[in-house]
Each structure stands twice: as C-alpha cells, then as structure tokens.
C-alpha positions in Angstrom: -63.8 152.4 162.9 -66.2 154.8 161.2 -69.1 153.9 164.1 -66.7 155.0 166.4 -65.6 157.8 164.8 -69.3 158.7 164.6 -69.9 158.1 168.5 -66.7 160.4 169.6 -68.4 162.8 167.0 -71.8 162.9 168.6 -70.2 162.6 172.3 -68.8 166.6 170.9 -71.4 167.9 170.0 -73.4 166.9 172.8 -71.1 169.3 175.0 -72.4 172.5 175.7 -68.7 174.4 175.4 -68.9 173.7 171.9 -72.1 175.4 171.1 -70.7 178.3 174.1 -67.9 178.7 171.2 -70.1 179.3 167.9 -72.4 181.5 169.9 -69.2 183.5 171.7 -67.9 183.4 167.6 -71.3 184.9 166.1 -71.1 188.0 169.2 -67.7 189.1 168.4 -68.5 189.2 164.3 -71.3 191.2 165.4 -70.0 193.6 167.4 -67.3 193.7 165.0 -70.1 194.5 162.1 -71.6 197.2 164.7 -68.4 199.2 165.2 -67.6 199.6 161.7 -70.9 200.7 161.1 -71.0 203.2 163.8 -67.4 204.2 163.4 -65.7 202.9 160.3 -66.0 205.7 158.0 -64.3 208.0 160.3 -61.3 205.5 161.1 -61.2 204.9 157.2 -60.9 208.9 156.4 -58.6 208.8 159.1 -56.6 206.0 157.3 -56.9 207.9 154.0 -56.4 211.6 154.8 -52.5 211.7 153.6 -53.5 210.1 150.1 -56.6 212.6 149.5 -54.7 215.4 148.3 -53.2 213.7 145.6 -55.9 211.1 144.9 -59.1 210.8 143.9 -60.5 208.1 146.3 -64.5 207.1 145.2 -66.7 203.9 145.4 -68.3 202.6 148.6 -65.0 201.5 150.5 -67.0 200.4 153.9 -68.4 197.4 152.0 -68.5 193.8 153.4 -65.1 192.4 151.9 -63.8 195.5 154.1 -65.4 194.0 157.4 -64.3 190.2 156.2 -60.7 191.2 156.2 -60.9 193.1 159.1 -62.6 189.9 161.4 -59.9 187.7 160.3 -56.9 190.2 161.5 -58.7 190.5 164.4 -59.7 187.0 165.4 -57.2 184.7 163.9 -55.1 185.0 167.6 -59.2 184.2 168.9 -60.5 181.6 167.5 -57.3 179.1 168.6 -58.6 180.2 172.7 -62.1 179.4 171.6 -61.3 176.1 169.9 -58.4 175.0 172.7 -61.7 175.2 175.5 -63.0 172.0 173.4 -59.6 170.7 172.3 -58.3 170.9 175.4 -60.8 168.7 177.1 -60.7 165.4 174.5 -58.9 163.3 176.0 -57.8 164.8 179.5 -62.8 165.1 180.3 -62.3 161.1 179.9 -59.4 160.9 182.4 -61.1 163.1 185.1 -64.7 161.9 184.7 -63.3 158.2 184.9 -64.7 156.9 181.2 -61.2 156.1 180.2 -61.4 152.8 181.5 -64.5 152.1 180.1 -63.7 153.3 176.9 -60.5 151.4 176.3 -62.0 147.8 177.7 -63.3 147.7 174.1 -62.4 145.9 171.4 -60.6 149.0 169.8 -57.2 149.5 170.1 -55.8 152.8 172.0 -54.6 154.1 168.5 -58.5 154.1 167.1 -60.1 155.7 169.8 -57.5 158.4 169.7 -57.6 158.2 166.3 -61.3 158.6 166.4 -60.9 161.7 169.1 -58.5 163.1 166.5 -60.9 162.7 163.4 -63.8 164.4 166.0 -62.0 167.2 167.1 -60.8 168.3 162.8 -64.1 167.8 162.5 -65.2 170.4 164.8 -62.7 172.7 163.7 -64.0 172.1 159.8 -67.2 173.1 160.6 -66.2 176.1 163.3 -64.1 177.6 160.4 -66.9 177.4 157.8 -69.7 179.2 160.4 -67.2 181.5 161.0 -66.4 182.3 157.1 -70.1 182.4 156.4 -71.4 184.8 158.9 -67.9 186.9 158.7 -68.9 187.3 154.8 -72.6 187.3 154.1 -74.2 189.5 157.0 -71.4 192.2 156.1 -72.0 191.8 152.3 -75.9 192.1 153.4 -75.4 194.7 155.3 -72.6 197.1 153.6 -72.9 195.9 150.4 -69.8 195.1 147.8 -66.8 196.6 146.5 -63.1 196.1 146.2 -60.9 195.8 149.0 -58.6 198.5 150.6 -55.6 196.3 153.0 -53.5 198.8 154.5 -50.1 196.5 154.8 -46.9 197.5 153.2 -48.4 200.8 151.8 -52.4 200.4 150.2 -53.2 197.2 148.6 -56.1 197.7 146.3 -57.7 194.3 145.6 -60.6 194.3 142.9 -64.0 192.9 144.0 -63.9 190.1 141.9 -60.5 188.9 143.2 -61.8 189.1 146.7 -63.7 186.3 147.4 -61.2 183.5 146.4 -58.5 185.0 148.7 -61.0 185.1 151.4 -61.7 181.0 150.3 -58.0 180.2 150.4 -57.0 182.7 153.7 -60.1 180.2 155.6 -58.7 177.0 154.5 -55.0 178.1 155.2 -56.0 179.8 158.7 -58.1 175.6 159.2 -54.9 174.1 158.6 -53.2 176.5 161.2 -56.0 175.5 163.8 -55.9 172.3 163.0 -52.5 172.4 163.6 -53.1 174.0 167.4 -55.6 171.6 168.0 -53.3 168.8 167.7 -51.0 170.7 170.2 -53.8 171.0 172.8 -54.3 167.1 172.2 -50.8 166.2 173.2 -51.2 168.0 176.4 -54.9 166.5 176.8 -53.0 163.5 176.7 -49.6 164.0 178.8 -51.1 166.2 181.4 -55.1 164.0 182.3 -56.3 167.9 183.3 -58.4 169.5 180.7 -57.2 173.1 182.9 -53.9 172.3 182.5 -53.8 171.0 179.4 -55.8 174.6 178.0 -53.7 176.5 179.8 -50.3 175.3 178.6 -51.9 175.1 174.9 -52.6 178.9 175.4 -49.2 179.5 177.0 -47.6 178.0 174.4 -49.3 180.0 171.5 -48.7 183.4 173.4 -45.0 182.8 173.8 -45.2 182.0 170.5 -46.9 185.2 169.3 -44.8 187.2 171.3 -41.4 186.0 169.9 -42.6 186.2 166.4 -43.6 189.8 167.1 -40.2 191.1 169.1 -38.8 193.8 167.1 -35.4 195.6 166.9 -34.8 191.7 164.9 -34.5 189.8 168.1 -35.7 186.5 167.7 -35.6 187.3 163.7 -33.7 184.4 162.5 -35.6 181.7 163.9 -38.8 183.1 164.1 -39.6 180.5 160.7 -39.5 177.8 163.2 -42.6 179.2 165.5 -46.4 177.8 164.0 -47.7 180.8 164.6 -45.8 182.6 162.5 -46.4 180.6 159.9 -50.5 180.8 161.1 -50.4 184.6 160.2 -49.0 183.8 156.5 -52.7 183.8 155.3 -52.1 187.7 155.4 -50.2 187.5 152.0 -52.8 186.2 149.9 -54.4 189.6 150.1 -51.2 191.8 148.4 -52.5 192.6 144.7 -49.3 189.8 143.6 -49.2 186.8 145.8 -46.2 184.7 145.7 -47.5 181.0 146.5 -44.3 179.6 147.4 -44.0 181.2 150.9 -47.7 180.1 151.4 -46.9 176.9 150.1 -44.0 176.9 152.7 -45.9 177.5 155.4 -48.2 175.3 154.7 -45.8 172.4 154.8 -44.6 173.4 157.8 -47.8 173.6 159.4 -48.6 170.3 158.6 -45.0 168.7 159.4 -45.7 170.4 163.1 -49.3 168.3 163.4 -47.5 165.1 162.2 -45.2 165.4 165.1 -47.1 166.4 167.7 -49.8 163.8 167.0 -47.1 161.1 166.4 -46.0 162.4 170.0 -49.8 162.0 171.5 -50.3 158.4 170.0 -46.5 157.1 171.2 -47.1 158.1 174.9 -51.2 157.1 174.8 -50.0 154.2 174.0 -47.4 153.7 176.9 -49.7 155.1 179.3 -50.5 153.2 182.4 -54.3 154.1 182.6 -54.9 152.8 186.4 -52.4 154.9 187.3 
C-alpha cells in the first residue's frame, strides 16, 4: 500500500497544474505584500482616525503579523479554487485519459487505489498550506518587521506580538482541515461525474452557494447556517480575539471532519459499484 501510495504521490507532482497553483499562490502574497507597502499606512490611518483623538496609538502597526492576517482573510475563499484545479482532476484525469482500466487490473483493490488518491491529494494540500504559511509570514516579517497585531472585528482586537505567532500556527492547521475537507468534496464529484470540468465546476458551485447563504443578512438563512462547511471554514477567524473560546473551534472542527467522513465514505461506496467499461 505504501508503494502505491508513493506512485499516486509522484504521478501529482508530476502535473504541471500543481506547480501553476504554488506559483499563482506566491503572486497573490506578493502583490498582497506590495499593496500594503504602497498603500497600507494610509488605509490603516484611515481605519484609526475615530480612535486618535482619544488615543494614543504608537509602535510600528504595518508589521508583518499585520500582512499575515490580512492574506489569510483575503485568500481563505482562494486557495479552495486553487486546490479544486488539482482535486478536481484525481480521479475523473484517469477516467478521461483512459488509465482507469489499467490502473484497477492490478492486484489492488478499488478501495486502495482510492485510498492511495485520497492519501496523495491531503498530501498535496499539507504541503500547499505550509508554502503558503511560510512565505505569508517570513517575507512580511522580513520585510515590515514585527509588532503586535491590530484585527479590526467586533471593535479593535489588540493581540500582543508574542501571542501572534501560535494563533497564526493554529488558524493554518484549522483552515488545512477546512481544505482538506473541500478536497474530499471535489473527490466525490471526481468520482460521480468522470469530467475533471465538471467535477471543478460543481466543487466551486457548491462552495459559492455555500458562502453566499452563510453570508445573507437581515438573518435569512441564520438558523441553519451551522450546517454549511464553509461557515465552519471561516471559524479560524476567532482564534485572533484577545479571549478565544476553544469550544466553538473545537465544534467546528468536528464538524469539519464529520463532513469529510461522509463524503469520502460516499466516493468509496459508489467507486466501488461503478461499472468502469461503461
């Protein structure tokens, strides 16, 4: 099992989309870095201005924790359309190319090559997450230097510099769950639908619709909003308040990983009912 889980792993990375994602990745957190430094202090005085009258606001602010936080709010709906363009394509590239035969006249079983296409693909999301968390931390904290961290949700959250960096740890390894989680969704169309196309675009559908409803307001869609994964994607958000409660993110967490379990049980019940001359 683990030479086969080692030849799905190298069939991956040999794919040109999945290098297309890391470098697409390393342009937007650059271009990120590059607005703030061109712009940031005025958007951040902007941000401040009611406060300065009756506080004394001092220390460098623009610092690299700053331009952290401010990559994962803006790429955490992203990275899911990055990863789904190699997701997407597991197991629906080896219907269209024609390997699925091949493949599966082995002596493995269908439930360890799609185990081993699982395995691959949180693989590749392990590793995507880590590149992503190093070069949205380090090139800012090269560039901008330290200092704690101003979040502007529900009022001013002042988070001290030494706090900062174990948030940030925790926010990567709760948002890896959450792609793990939409990975595993993409897989189960991969798998029901044979079209990598179809099986990215549905993924993407499905997490838009999703976004959407968790994000009506005037409460529509309030009381059942708990049941939608991205919702419970975007609960990273609350390990940076100054007093996190671990139980919602414990929650969440839960849920996330109940969700994968289903839809992977899903993936593996009708791979393995699946006529493959068909």
């Amino acid at each position: 099992m683990i030479r086969l889980i080692q030849f799905e792993t190298y069939k991956l990375i040999r794919q040109p989309r999945v290098w297309l994602t890391f470098a697409v990745m390393a342009v937007m957190i650059f271009l990120i870095n590059l607005g703030v430094a061109l712009d940031g202090r005025e958007m951040l005085d902007l941000l401040l201005q009611p406060l300065s009258d009756q506080f004394i606001i001092s220390g460098n602010l623009i610092n690299g924790h700053l331009i952290a936080y401010l990559a994962l709010n803006m790429l955490w709906v992203h990275i899911p359309v990055l990863l789904v363009v190699v997701t997407g394509d597991l197991v629906s590239g080896e219907f269209e190319s024609g390997t699925i035969r091949v493949a599966l006249c082995t002596t493995w079983t269908r439930s360890q090559w799609l185990t081993a296409k699982v395995v691959a693909m949180f693989l590749y999301i392990f590793v995507f997450m880590l590149f992503s968390g190093l070069i949205m931390m380090l090139p800012a904290q090269l560039a901008f230097g330290n200092g704690d961290l101003l979040v502007f949700s529900a009022g001013i959250q002042v988070i001290e510099e030494q706090d900062v960096m174990w948030r940030f740890l925790l926010a990567l390894l709760f948002g890896t769950l959450g792609m793990m989680t939409f990975g595993a969704i993409s897989i189960l169309f991969s798998v029901l639908l044979r079209n990598s196309l179809a099986a990215i675009l549905v993924s993407l559908g499905i997490l838009i619709v999703s976004t959407l409803l968790q994000t009506f307001g005037m409460g529509i869609f309030e009381s059942w909003r708990h049941l939608l994964f991205t919702w419970h994607m975007a609960q990273w958000q609350n390990l940076f308040f100054n007093d996190v409660d671990p139980l919602p993110l414990y929650r969440s967490a839960c849920v996330l990983f109940l969700h994968m379990v289903l839809v992977l049980s899903a993936a593996y019940f009708l791979f393995n009912r699946m006529k493959i001359t068909e």
